[in-house]
C-alpha positions in Angstrom: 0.0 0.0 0.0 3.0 2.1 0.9 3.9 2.5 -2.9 0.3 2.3 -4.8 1.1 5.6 -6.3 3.9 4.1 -7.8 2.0 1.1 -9.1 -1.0 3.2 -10.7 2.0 5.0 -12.7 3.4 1.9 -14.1 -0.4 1.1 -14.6 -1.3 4.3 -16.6 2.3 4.4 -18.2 1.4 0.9 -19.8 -2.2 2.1 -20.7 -0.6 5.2 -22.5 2.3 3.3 -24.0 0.4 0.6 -25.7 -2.9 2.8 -25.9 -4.7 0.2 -24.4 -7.9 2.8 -23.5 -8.4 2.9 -27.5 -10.3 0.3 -27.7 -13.2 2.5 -25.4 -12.1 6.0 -25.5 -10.6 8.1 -28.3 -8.1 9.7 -25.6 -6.0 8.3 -22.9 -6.7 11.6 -20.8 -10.6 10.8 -21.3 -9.8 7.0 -20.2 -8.6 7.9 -16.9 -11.3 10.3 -15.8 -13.7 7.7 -17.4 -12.4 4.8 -15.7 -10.4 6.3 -12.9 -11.8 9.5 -12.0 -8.4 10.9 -12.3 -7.6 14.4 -14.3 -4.8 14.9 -16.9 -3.2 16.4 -14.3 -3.4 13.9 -11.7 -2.9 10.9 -14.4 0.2 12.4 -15.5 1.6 13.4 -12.1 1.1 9.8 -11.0 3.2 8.5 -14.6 5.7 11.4 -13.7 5.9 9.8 -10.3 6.8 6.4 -11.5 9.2 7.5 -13.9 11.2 9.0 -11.1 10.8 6.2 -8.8 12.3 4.2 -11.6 15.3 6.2 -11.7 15.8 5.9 -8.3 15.6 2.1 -7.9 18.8 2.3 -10.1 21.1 3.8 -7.4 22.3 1.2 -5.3 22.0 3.6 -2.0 17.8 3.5 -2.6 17.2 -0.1 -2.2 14.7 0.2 0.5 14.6 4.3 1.3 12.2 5.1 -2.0 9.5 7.2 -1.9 5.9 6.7 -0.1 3.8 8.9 -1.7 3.8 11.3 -5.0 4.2 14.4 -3.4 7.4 13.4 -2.1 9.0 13.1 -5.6 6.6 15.8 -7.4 9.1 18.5 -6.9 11.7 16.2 -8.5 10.6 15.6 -12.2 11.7 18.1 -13.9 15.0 17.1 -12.8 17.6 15.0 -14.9 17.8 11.1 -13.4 21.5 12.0 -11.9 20.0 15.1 -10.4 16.6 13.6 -9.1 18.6 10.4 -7.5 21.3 13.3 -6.3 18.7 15.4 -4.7 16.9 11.6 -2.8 19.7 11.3 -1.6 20.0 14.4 0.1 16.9 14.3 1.4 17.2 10.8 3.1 20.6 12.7 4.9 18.5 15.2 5.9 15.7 12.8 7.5 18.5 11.1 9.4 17.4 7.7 7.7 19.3 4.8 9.4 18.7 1.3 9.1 
């Protein structure tokens, strides 16, 4: 449950990808709020969400200290992956994350 942002990105990322809502809607922004209730906004803040998250499963350091919730890596997706998985890190300093 922790991370169900995360899988409703990878969800709406594979519905996008492979335009899986064509076979109902003509859009995949009129899909989601169809069948999800979700905006374009909020559909593509999720997808934004799990491309981040992504990224930062690739850094070694982030194995179990990933993000909880969207708003946590929101701020970070308009950053390059170096930059987003430079900037995690700082932030799990900052929290004083031990094991």
């Amino acid at each position: 449950m922790e991370r169900a942002f995360f899988e409703a990105g990878k969800a709406l990322i594979e519905l996008r990808d492979r335009r899986l809502y064509r076979s109902t809607h003509k859009t995949f922004d009129r899909y989601c709020l169809d069948r999800f209730t979700y905006n374009r906004s909020c559909s593509y803040q999720l997808v934004d969400a799990a491309v981040v998250v992504d990224n930062l499963q690739k850094c070694p350091q982030f194995v179990d200290i990933l993000p909880t919730a969207e708003g946590q890596v929101r701020p970070m997706t308009k950053l390059e992956p170096q930059e987003q998985q430079e900037v995690w890190l700082k932030a799990v300093e900052l929290a004083n994350y031990t094991h």
